[in-house]
TIVO-2410 file (N, C-alpha, C; in nm, 3 decimals):
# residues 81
REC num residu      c1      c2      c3 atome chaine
REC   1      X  -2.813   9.896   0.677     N      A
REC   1      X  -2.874   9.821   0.785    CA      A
REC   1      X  -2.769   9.734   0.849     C      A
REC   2      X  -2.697   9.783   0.917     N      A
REC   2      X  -2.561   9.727   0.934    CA      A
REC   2      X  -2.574   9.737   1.149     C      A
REC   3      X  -2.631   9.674   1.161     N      A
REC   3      X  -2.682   9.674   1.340    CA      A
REC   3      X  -2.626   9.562   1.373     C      A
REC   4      X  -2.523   9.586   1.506     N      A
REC   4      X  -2.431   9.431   1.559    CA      A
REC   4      X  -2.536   9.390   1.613     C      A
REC   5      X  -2.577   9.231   1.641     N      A
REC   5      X  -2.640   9.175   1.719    CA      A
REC   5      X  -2.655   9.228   1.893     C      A
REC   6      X  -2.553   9.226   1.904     N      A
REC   6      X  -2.555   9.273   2.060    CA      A
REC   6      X  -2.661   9.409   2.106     C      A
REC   7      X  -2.700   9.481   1.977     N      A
REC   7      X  -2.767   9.612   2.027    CA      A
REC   7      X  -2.898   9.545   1.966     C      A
REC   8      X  -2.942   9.503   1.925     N      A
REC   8      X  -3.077   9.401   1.868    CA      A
REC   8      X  -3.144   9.335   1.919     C      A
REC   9      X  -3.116   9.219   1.940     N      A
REC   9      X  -3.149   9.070   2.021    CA      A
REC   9      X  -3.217   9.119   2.186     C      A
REC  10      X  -3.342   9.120   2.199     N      A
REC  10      X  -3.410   9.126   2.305    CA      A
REC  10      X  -3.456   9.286   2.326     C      A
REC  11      X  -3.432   9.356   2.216     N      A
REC  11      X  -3.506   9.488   2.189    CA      A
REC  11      X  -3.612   9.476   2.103     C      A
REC  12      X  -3.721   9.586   2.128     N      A
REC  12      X  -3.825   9.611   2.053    CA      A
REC  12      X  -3.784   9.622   1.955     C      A
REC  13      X  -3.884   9.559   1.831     N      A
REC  13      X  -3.870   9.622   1.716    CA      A
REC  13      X  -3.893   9.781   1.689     C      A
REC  14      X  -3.949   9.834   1.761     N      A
REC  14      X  -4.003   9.981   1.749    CA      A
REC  14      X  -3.873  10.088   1.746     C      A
REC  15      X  -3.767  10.022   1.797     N      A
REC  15      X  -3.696  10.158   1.860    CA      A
REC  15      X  -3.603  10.104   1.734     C      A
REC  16      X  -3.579  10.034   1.622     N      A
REC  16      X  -3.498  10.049   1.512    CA      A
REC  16      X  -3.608  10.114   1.361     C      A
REC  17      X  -3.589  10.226   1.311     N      A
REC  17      X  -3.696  10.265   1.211    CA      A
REC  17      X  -3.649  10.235   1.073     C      A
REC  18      X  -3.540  10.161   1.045     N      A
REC  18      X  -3.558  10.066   0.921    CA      A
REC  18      X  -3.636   9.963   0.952     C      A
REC  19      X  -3.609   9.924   1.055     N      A
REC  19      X  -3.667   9.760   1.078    CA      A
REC  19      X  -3.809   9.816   1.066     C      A
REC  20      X  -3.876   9.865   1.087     N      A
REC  20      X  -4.009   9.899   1.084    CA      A
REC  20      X  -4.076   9.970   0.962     C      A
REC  21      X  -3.985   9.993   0.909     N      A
REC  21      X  -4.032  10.009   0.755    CA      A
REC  21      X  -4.064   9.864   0.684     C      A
REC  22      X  -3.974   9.758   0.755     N      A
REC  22      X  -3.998   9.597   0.684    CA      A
REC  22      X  -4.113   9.574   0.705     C      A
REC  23      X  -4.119   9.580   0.846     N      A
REC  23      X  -4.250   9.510   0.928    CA      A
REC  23      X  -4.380   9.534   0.928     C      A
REC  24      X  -4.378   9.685   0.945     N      A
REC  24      X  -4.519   9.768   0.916    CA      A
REC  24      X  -4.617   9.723   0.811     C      A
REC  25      X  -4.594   9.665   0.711     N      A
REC  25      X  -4.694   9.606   0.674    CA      A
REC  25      X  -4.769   9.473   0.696     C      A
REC  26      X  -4.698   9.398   0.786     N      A
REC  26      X  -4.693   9.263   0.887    CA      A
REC  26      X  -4.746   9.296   0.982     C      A
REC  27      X  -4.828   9.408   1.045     N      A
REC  27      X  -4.875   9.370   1.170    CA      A
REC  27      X  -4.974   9.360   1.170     C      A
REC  28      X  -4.965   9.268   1.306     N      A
REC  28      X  -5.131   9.212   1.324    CA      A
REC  28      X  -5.119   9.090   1.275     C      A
REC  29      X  -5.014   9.010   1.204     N      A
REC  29      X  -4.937   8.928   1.071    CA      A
REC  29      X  -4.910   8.821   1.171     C      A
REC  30      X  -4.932   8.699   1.218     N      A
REC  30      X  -4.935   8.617   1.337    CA      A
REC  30      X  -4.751   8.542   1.277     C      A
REC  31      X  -4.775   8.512   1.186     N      A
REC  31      X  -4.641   8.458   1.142    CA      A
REC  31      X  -4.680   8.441   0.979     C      A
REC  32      X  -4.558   8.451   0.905     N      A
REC  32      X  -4.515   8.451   0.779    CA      A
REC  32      X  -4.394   8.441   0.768     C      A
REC  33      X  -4.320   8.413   0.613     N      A
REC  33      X  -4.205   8.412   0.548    CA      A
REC  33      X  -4.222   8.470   0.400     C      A
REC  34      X  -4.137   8.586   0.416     N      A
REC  34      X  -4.129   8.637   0.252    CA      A
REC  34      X  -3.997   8.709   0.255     C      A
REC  35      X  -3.960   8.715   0.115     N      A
REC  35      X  -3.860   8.788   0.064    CA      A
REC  35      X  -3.893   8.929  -0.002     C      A
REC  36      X  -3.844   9.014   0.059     N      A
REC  36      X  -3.872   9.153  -0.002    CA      A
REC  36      X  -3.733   9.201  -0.083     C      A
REC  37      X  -3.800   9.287  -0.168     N      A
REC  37      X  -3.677   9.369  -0.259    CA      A
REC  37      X  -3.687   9.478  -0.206     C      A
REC  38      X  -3.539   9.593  -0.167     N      A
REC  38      X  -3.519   9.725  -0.149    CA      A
REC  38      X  -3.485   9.788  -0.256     C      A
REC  39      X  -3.504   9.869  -0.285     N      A
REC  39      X  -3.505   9.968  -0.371    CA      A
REC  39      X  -3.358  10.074  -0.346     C      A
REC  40      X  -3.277  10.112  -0.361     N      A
REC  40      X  -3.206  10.164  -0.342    CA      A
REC  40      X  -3.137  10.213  -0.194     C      A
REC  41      X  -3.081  10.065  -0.143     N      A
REC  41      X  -3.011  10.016   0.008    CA      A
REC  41      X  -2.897   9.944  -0.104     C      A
REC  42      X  -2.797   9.963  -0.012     N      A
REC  42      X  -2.673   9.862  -0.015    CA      A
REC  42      X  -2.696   9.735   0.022     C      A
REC  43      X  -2.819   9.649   0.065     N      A
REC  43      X  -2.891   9.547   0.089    CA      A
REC  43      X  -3.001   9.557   0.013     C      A
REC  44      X  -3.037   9.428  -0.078     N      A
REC  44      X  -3.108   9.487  -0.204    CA      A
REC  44      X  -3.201   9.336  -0.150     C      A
REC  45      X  -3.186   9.241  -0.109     N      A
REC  45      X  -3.311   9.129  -0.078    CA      A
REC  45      X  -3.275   9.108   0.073     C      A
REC  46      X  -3.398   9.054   0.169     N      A
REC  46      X  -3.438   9.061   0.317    CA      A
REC  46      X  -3.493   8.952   0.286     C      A
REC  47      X  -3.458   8.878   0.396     N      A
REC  47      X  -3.566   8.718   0.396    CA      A
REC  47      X  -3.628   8.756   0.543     C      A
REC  48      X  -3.744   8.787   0.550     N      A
REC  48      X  -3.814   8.797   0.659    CA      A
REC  48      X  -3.919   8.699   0.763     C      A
REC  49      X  -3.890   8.649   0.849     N      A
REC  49      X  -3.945   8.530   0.903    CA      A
REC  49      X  -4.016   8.577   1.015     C      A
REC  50      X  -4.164   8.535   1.072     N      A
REC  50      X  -4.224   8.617   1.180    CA      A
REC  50      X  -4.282   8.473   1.214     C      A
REC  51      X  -4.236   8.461   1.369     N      A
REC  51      X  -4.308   8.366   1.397    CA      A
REC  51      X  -4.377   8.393   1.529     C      A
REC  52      X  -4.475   8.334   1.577     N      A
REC  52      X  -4.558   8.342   1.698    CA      A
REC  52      X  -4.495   8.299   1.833     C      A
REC  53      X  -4.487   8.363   1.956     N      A
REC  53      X  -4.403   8.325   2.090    CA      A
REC  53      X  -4.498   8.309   2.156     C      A
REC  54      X  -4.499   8.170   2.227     N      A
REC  54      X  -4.607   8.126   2.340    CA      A
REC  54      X  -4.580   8.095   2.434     C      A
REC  55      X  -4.680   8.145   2.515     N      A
REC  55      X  -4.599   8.104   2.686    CA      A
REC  55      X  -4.639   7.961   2.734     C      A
REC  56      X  -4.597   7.922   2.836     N      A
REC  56      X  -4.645   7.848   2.892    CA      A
REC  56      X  -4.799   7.729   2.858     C      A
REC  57      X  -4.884   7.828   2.857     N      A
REC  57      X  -5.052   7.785   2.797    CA      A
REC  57      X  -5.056   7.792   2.655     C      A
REC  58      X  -4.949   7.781   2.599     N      A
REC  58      X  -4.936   7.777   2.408    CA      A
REC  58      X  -4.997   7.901   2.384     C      A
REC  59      X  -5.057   8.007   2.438     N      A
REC  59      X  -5.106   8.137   2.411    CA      A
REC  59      X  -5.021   8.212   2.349     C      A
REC  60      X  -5.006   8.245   2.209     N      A
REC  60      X  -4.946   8.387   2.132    CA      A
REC  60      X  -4.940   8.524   2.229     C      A
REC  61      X  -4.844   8.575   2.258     N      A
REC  61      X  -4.829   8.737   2.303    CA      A
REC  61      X  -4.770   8.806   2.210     C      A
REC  62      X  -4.666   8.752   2.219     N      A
REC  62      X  -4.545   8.823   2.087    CA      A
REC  62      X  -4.548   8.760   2.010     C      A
REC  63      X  -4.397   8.814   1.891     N      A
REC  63      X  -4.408   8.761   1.777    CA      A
REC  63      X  -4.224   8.786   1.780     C      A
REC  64      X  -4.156   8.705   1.717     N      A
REC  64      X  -4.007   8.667   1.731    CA      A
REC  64      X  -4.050   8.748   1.515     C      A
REC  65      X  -3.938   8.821   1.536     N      A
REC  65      X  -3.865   8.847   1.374    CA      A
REC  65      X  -3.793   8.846   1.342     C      A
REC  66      X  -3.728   8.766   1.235     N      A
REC  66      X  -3.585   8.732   1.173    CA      A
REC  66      X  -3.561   8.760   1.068     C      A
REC  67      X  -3.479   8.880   1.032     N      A
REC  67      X  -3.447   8.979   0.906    CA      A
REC  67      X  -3.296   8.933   0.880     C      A
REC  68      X  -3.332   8.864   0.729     N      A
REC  68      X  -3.170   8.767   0.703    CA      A
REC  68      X  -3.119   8.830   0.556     C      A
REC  69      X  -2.972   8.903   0.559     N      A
REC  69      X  -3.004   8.954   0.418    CA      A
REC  69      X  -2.933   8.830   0.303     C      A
REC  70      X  -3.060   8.842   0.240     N      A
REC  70      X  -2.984   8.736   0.110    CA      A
REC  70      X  -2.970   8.797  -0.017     C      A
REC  71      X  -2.914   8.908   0.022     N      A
REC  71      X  -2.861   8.949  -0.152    CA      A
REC  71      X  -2.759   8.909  -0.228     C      A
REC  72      X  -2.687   8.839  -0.189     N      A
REC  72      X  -2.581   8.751  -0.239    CA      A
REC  72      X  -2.616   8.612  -0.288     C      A
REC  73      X  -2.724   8.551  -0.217     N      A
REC  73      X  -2.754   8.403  -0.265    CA      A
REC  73      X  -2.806   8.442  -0.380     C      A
REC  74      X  -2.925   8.581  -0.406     N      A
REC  74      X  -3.007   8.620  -0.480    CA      A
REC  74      X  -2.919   8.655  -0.576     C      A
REC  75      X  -2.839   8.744  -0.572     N      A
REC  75      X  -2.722   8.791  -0.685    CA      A
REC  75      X  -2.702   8.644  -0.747     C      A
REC  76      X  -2.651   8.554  -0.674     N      A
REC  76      X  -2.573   8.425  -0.753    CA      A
REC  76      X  -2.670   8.360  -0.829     C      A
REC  77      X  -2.781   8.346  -0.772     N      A
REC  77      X  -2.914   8.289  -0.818    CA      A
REC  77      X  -2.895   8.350  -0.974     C      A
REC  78      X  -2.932   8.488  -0.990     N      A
REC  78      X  -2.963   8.533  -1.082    CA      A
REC  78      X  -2.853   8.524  -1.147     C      A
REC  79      X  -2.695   8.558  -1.148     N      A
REC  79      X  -2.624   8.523  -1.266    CA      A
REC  79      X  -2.582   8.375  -1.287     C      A
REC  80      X  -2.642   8.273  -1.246     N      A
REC  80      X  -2.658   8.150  -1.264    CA      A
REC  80      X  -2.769   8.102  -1.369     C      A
REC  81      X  -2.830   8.199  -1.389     N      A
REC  81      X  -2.953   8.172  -1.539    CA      A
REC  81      X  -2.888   8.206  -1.654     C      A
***
């Protein structure tokens, strides 16, 4: 999952189909924060953040998603016990 920002940022989520393997179970999902585990990716934890975008009249349309990989904090975490 190795996508430069520049091809990301202000695209649908739809047209990347990892990213939608994250999400797909989030929709309809107004906003949340969780950490998921992958299963056999070279990125093994995702911190996933969904928050609600309002216009003008505070009205929800979209939804902003922020896929952060923390498998390294998580790695250190764990050989720190």
């Amino acid at each position: 999952m190795k996508i430069g920002a520049q091809h990301v940022v202000g695209q649908p989520i739809s047209d990347f189909a990892v990213a939608m393997e994250l999400v797909g179970p989030f929709h309809g999902v107004e906003s949340a924060q969780v950490e998921i585990q992958l299963k056999e990716s070279l990125v093994s934890d995702i911190e996933l953040r969904i928050s609600p975008l309002v216009d003008e009249k505070w009205q929800a349309g979209r939804r902003l998603f922020i896929a952060r990989n923390i498998s390294e904090t998580q790695a250190s975490g764990k050989n720190a016990r």
